[in-house]
N, CA, C and O atoms as a CHARMM CRD file, in Angstrom:
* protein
*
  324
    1    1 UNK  N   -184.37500 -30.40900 -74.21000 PROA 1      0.00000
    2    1 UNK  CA  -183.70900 -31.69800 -74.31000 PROA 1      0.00000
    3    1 UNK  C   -183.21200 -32.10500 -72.93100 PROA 1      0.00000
    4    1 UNK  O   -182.44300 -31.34400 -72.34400 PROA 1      0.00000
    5    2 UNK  N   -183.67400 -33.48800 -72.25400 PROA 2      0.00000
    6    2 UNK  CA  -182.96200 -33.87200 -71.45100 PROA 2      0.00000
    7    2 UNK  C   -181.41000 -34.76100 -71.69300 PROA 2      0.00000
    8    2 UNK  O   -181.10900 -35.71300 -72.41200 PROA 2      0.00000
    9    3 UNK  N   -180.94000 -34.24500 -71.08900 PROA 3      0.00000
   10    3 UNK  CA  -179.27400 -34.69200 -70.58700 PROA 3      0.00000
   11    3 UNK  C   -178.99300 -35.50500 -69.79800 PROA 3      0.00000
   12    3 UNK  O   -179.83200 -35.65100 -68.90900 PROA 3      0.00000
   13    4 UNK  N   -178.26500 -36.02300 -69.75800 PROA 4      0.00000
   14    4 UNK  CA  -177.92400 -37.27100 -68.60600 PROA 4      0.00000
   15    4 UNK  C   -176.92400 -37.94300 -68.81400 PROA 4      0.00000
   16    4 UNK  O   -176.40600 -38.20200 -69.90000 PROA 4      0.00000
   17    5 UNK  N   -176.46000 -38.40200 -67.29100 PROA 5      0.00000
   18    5 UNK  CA  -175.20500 -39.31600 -67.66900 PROA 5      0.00000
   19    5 UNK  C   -175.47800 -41.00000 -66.69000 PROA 5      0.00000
   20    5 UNK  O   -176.30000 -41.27800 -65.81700 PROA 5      0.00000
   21    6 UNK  N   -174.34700 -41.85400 -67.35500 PROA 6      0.00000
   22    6 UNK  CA  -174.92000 -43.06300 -66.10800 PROA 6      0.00000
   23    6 UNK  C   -173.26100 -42.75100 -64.85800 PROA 6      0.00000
   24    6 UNK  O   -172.19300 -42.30300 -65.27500 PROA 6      0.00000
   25    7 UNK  N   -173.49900 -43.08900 -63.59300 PROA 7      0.00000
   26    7 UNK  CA  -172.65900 -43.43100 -62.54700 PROA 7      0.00000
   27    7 UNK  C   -172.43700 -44.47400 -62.39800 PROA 7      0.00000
   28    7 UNK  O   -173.09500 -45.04000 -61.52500 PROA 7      0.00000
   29    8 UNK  N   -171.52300 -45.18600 -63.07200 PROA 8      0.00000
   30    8 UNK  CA  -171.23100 -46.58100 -62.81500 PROA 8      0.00000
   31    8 UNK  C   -171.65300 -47.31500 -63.60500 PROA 8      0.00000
   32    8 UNK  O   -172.85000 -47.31800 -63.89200 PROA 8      0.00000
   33    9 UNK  N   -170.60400 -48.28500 -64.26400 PROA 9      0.00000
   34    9 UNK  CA  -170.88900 -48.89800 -65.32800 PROA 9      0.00000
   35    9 UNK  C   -170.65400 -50.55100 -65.33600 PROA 9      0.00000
   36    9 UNK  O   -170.24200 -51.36200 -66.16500 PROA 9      0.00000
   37   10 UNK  N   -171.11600 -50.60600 -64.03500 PROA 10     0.00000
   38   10 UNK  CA  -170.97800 -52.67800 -63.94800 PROA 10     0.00000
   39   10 UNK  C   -172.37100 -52.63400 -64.83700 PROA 10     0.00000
   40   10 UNK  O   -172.91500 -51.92700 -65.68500 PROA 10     0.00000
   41   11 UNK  N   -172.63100 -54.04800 -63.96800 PROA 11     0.00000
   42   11 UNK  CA  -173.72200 -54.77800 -64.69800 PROA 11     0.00000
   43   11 UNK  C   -175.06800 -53.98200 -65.02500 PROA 11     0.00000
   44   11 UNK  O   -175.42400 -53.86100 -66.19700 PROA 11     0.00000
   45   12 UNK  N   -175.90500 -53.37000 -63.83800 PROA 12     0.00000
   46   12 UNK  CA  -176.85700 -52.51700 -63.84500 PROA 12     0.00000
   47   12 UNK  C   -176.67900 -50.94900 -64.80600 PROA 12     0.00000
   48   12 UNK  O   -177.55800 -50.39300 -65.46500 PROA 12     0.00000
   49   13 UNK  N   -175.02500 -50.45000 -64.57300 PROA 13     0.00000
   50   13 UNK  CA  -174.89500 -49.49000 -65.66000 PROA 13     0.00000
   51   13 UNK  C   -175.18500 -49.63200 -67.00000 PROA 13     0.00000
   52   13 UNK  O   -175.92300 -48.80400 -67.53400 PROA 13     0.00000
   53   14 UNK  N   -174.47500 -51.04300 -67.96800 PROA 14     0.00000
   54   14 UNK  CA  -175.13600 -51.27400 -68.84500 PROA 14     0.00000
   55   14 UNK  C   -176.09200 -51.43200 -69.03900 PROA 14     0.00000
   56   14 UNK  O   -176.47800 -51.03700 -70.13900 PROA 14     0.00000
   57   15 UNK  N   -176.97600 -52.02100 -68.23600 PROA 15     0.00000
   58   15 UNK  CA  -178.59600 -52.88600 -68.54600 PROA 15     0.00000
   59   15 UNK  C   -179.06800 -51.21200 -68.87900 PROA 15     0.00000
   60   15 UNK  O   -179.79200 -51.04500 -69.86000 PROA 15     0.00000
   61   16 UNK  N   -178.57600 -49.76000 -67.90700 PROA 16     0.00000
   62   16 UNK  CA  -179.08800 -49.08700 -68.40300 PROA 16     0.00000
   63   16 UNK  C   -178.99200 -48.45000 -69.56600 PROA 16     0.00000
   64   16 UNK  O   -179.96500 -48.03800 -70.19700 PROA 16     0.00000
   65   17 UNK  N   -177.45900 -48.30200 -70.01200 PROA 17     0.00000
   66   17 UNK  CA  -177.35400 -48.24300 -71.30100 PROA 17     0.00000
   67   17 UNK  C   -178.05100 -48.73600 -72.44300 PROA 17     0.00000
   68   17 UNK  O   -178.61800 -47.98400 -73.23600 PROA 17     0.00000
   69   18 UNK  N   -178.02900 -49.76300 -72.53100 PROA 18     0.00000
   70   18 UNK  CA  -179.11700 -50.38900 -73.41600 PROA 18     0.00000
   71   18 UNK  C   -180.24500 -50.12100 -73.36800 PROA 18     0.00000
   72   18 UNK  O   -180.69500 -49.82500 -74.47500 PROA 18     0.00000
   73   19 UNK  N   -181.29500 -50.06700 -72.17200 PROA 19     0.00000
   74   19 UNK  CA  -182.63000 -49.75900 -71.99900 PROA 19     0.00000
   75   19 UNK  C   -182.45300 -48.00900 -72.66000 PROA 19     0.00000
   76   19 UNK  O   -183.23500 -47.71800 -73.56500 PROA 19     0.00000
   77   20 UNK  N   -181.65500 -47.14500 -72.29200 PROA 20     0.00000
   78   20 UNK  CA  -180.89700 -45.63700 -73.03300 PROA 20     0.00000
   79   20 UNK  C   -181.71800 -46.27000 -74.76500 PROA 20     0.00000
   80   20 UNK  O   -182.81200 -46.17600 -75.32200 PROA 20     0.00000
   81   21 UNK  N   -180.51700 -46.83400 -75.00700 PROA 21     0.00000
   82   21 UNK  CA  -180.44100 -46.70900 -76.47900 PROA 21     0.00000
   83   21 UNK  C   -181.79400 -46.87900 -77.07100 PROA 21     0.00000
   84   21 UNK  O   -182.14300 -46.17400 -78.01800 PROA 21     0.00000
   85   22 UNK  N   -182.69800 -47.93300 -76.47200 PROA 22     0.00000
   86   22 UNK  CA  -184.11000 -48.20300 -77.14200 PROA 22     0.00000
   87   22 UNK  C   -185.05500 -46.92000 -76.93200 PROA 22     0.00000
   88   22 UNK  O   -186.04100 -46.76700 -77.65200 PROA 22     0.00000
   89   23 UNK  N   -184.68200 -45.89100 -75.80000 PROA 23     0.00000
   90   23 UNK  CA  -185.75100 -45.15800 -75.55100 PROA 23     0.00000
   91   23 UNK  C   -185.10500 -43.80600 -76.50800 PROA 23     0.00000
   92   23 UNK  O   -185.80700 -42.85900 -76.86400 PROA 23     0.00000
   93   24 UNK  N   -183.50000 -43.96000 -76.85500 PROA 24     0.00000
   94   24 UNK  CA  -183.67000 -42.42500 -77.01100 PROA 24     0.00000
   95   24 UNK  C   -184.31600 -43.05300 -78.69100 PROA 24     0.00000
   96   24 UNK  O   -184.97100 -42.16600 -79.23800 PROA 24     0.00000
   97   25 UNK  N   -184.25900 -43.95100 -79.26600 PROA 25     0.00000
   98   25 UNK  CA  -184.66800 -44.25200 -80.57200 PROA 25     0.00000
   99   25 UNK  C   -186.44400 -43.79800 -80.58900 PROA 25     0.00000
  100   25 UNK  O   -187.02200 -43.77300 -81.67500 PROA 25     0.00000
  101   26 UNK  N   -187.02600 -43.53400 -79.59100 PROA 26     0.00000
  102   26 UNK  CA  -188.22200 -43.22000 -79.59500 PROA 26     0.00000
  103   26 UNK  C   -188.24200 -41.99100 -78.82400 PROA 26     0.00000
  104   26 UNK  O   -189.35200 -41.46300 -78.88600 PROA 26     0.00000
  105   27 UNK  N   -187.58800 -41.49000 -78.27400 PROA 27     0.00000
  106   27 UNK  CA  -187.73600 -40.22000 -78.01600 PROA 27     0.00000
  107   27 UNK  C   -186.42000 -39.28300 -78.28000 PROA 27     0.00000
  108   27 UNK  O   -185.42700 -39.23400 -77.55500 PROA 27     0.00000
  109   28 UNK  N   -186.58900 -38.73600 -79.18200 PROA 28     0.00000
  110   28 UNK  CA  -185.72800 -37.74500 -79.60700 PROA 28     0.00000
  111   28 UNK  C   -185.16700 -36.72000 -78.56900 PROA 28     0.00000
  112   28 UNK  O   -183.96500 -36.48100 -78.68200 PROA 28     0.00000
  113   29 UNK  N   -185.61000 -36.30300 -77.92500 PROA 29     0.00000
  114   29 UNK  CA  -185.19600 -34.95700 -76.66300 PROA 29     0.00000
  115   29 UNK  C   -184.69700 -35.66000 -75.68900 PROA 29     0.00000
  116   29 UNK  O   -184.71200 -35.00300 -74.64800 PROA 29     0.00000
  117   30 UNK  N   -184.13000 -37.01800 -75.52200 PROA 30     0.00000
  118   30 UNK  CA  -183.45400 -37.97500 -74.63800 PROA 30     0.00000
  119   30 UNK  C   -182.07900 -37.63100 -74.90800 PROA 30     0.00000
  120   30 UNK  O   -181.85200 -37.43300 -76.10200 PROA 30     0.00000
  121   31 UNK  N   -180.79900 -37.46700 -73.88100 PROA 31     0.00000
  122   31 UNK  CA  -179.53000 -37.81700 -74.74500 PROA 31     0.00000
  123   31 UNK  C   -178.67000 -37.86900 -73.74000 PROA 31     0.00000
  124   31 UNK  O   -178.40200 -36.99400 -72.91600 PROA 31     0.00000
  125   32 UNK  N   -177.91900 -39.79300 -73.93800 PROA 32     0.00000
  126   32 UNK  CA  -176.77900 -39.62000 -72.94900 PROA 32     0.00000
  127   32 UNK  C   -175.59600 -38.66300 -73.56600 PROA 32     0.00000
  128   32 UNK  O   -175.17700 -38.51300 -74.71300 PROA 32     0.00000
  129   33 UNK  N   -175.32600 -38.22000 -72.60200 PROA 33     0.00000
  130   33 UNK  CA  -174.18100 -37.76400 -72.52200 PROA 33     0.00000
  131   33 UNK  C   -172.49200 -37.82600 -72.25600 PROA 33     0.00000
  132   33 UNK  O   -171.49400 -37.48500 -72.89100 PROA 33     0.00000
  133   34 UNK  N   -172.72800 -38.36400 -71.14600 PROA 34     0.00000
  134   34 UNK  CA  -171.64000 -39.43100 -70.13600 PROA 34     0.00000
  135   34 UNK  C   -172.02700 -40.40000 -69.55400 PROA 34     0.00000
  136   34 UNK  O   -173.18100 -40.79200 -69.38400 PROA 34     0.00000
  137   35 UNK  N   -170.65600 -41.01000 -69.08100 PROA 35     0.00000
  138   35 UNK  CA  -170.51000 -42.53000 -68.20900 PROA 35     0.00000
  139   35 UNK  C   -169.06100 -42.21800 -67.48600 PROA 35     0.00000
  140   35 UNK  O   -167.94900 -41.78300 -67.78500 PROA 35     0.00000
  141   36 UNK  N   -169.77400 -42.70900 -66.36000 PROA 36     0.00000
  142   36 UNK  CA  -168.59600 -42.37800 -65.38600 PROA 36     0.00000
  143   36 UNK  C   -168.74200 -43.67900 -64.42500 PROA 36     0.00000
  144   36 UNK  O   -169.82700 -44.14900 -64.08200 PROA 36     0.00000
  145   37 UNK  N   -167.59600 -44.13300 -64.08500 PROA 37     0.00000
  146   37 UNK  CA  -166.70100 -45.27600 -63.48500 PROA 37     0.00000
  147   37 UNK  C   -165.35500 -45.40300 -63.19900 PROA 37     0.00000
  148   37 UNK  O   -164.53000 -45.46600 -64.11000 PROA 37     0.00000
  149   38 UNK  N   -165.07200 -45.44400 -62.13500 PROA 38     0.00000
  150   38 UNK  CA  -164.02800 -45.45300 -61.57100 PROA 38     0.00000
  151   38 UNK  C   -162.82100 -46.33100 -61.84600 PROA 38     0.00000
  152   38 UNK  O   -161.64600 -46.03500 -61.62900 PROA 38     0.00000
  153   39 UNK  N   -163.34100 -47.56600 -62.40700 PROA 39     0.00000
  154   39 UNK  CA  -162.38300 -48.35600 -63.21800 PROA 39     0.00000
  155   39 UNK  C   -162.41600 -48.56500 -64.81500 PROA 39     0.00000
  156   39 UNK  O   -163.27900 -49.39700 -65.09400 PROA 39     0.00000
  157   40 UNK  N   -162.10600 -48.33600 -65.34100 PROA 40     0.00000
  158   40 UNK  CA  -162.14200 -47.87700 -66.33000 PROA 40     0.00000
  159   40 UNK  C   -162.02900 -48.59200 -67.82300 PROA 40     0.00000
  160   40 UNK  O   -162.24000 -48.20700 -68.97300 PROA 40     0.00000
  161   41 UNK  N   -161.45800 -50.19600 -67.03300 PROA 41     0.00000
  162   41 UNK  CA  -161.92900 -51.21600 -67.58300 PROA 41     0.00000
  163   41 UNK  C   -163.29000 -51.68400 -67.72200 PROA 41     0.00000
  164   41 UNK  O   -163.59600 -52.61300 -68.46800 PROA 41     0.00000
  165   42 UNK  N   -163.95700 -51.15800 -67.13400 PROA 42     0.00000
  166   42 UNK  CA  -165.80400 -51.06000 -67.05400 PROA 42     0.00000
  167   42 UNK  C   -166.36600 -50.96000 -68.28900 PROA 42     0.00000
  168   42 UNK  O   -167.26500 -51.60400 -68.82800 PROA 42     0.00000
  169   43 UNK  N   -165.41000 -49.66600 -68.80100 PROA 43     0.00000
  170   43 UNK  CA  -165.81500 -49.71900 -70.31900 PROA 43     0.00000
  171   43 UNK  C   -166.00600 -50.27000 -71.49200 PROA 43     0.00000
  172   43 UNK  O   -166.81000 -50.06100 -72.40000 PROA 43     0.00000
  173   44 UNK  N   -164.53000 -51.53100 -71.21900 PROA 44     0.00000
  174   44 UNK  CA  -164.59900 -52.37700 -72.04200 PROA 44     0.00000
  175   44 UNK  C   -164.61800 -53.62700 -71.77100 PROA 44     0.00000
  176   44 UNK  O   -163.82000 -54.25900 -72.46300 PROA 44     0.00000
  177   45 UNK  N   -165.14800 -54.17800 -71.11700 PROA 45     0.00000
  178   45 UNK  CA  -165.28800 -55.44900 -70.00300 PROA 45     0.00000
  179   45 UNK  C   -166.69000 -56.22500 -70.47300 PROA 45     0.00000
  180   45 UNK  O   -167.44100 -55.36100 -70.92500 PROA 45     0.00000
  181   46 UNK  N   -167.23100 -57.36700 -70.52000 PROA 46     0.00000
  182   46 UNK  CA  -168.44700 -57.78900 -70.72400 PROA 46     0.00000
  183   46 UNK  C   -169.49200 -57.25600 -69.50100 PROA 46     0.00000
  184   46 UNK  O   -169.25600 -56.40200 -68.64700 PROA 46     0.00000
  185   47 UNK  N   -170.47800 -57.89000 -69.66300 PROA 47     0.00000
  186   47 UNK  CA  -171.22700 -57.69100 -68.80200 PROA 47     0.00000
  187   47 UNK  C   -171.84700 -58.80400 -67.61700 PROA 47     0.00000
  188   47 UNK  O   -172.85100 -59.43200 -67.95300 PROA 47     0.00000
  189   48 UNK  N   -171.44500 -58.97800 -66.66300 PROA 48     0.00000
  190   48 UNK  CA  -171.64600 -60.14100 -65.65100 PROA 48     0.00000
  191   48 UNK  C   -173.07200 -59.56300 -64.31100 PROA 48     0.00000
  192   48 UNK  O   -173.06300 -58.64100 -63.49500 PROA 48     0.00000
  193   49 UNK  N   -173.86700 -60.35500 -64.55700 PROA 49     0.00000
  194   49 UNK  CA  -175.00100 -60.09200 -63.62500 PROA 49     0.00000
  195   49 UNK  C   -175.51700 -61.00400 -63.07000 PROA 49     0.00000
  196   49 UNK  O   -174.97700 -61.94800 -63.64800 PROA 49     0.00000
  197   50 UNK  N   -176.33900 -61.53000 -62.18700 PROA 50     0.00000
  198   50 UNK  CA  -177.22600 -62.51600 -61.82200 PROA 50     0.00000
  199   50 UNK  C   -178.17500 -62.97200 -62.53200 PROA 50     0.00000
  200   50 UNK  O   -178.84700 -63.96200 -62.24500 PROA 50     0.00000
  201   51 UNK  N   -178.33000 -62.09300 -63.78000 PROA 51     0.00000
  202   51 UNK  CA  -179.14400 -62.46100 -65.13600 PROA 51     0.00000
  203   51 UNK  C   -177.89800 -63.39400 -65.96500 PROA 51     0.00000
  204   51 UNK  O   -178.01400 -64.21500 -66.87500 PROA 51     0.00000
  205   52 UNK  N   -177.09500 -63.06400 -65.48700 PROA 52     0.00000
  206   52 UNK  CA  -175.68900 -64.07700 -66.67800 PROA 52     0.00000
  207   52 UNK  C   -175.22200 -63.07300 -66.70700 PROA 52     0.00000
  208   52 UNK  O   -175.17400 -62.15200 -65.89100 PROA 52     0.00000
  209   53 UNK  N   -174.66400 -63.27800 -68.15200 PROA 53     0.00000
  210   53 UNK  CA  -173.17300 -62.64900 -68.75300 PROA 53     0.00000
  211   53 UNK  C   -173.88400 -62.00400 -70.33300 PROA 53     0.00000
  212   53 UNK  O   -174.87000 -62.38700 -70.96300 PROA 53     0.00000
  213   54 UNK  N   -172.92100 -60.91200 -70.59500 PROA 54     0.00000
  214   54 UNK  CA  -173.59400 -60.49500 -72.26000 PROA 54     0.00000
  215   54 UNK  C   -171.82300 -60.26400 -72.71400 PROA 54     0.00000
  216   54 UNK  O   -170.96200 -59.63300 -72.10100 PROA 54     0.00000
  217   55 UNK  N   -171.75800 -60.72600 -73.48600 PROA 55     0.00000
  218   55 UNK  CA  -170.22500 -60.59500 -74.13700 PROA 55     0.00000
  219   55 UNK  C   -170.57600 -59.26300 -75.21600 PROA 55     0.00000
  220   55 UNK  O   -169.70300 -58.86900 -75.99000 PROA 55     0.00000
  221   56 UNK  N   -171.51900 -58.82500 -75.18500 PROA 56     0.00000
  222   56 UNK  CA  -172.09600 -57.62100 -77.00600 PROA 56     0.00000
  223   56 UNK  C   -171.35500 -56.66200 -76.47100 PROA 56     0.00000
  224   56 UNK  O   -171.58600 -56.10000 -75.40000 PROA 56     0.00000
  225   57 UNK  N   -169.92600 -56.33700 -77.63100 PROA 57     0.00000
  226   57 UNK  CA  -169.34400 -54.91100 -77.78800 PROA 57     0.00000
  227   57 UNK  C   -170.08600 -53.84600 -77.57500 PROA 57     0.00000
  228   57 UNK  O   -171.09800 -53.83600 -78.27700 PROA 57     0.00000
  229   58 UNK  N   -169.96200 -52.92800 -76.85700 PROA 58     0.00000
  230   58 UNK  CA  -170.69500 -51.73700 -76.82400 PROA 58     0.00000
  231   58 UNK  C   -169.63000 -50.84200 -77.17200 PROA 58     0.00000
  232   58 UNK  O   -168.45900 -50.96100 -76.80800 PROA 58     0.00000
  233   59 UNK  N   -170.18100 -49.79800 -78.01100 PROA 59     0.00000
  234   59 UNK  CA  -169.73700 -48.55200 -78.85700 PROA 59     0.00000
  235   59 UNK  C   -169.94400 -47.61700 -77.82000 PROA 59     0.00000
  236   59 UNK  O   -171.01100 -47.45700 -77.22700 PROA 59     0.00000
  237   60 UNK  N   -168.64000 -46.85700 -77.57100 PROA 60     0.00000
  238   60 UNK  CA  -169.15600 -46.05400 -76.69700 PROA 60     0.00000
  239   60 UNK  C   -168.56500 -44.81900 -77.17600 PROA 60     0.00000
  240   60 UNK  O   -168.73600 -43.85400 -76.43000 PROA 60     0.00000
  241   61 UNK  N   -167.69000 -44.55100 -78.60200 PROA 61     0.00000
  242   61 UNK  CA  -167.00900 -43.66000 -79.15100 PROA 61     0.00000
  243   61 UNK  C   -167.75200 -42.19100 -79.09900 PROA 61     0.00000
  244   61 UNK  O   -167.05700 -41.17700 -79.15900 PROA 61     0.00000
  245   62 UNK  N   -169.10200 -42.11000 -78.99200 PROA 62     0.00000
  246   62 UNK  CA  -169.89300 -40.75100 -78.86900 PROA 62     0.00000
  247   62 UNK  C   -170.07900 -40.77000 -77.47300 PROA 62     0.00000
  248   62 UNK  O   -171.25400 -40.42900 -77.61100 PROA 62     0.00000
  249   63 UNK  N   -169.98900 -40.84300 -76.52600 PROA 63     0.00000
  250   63 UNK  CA  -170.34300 -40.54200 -75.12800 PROA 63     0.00000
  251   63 UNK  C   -169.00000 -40.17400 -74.31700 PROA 63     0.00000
  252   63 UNK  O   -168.07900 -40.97300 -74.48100 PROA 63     0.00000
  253   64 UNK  N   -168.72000 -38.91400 -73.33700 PROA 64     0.00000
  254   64 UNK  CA  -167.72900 -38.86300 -73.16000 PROA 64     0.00000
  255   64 UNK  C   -167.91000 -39.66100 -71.61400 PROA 64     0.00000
  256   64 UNK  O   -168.89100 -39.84100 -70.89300 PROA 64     0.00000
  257   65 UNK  N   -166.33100 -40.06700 -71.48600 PROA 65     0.00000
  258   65 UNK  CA  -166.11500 -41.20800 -70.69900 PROA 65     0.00000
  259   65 UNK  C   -165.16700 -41.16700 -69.89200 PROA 65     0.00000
  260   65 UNK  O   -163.99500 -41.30800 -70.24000 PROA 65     0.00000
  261   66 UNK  N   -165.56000 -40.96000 -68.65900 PROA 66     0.00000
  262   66 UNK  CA  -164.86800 -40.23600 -67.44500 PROA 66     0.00000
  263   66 UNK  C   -164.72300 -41.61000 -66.38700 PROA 66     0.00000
  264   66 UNK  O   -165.47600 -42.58300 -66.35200 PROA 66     0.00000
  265   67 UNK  N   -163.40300 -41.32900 -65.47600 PROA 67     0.00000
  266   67 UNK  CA  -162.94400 -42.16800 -64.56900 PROA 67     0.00000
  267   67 UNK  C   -162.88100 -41.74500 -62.88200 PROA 67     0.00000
  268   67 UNK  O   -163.03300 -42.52500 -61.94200 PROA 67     0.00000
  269   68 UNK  N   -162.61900 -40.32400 -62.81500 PROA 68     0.00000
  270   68 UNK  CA  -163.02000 -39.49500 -61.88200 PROA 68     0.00000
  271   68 UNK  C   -163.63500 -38.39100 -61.20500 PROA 68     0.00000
  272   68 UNK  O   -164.79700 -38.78900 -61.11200 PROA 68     0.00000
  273   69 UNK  N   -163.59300 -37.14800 -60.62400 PROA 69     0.00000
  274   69 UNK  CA  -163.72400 -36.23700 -60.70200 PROA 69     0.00000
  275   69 UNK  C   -162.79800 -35.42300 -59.35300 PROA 69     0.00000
  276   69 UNK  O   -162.14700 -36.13200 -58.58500 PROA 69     0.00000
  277   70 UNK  N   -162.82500 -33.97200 -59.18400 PROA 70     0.00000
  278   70 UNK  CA  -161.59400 -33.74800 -58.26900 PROA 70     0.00000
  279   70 UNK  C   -163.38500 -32.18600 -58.01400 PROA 70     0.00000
  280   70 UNK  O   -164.44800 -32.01700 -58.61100 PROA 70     0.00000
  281   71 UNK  N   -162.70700 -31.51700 -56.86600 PROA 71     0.00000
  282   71 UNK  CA  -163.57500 -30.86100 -55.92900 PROA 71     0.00000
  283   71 UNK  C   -162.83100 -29.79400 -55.75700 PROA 71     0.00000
  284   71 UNK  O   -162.31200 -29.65700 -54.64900 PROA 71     0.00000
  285   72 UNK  N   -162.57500 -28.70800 -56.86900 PROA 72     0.00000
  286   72 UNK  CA  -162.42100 -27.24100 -56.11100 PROA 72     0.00000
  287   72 UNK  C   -162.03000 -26.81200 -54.97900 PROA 72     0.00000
  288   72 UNK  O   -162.05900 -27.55500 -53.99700 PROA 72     0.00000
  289   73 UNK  N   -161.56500 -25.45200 -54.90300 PROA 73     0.00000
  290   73 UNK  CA  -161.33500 -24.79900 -53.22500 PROA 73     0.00000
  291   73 UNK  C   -162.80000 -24.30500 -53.63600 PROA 73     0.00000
  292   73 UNK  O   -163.17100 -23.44500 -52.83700 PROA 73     0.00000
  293   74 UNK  N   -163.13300 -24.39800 -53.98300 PROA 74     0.00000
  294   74 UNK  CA  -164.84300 -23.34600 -54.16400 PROA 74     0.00000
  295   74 UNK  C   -165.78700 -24.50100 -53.81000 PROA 74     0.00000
  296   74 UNK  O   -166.95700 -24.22200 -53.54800 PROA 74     0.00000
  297   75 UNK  N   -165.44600 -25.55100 -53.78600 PROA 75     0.00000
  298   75 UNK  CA  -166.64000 -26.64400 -53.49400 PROA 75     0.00000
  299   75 UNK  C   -167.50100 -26.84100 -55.07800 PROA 75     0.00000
  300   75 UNK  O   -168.72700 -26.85700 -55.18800 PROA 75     0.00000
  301   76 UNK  N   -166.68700 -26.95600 -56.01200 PROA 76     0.00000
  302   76 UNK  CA  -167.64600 -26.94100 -57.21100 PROA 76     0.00000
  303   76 UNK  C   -166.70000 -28.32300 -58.01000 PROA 76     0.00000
  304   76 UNK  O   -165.48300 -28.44500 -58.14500 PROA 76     0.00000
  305   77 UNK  N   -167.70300 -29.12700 -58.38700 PROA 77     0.00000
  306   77 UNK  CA  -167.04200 -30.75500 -59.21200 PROA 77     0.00000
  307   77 UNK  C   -166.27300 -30.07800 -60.23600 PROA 77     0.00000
  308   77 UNK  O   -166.71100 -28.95900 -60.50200 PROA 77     0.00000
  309   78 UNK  N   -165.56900 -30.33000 -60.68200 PROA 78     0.00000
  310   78 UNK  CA  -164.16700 -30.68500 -61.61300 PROA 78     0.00000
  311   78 UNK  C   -164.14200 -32.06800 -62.71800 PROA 78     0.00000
  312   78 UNK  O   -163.14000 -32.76800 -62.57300 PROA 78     0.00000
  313   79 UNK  N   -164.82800 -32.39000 -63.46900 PROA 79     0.00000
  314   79 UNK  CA  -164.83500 -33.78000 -63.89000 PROA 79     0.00000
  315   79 UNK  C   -163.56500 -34.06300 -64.52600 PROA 79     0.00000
  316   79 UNK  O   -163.19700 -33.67900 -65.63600 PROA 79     0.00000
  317   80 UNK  N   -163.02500 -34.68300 -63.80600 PROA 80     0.00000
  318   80 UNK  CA  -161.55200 -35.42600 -64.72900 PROA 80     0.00000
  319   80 UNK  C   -161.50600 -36.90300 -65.24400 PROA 80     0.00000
  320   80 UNK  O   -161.79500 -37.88000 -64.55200 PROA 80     0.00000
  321   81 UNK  N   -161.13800 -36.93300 -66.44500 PROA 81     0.00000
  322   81 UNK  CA  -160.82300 -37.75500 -67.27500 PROA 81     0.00000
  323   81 UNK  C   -160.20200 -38.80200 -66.77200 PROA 81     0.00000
  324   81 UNK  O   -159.82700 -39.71200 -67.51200 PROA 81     0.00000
């Protein structure tokens, strides 16, 4: 099974989300995992692009949903909430 998460969740983060949702519906061994963005209103914000605007609620209650991350004395990521 591949895993994956998106980095950033403006306009292009969603478009990928969505393009996500149609593929994992056809491929089963697909699966987001996370979304990570630094503001955190990202999450629940519409979507504004040079394509327009999408006002569609996105559900994001199964994906865990991160705002930062912090860096070890060992040099190893830390993902924080």
């Amino acid at each position: 099974m591949l895993k994956y998460g998106i980095i950033g969740f403006g306009g292009l983060g969603k478009l990928h989300f969505s393009n996500t949702e149609e593929l994992c519906k056809v491929h089963s061994d697909i699966k987001l995992t996370a979304i990570c963005d630094v503001d955190e209103n990202a999450f629940a914000s519409q979507t504004s692009t040079n394509l327009g605007e999408d006002e569609t609620k996105l559900d994001l209650s199964m994906y865990n949903l991160y705002t930062g991350y912090v860096i070890d004395d060992n040099g190893q990521n830390l993902i924080e909430n």
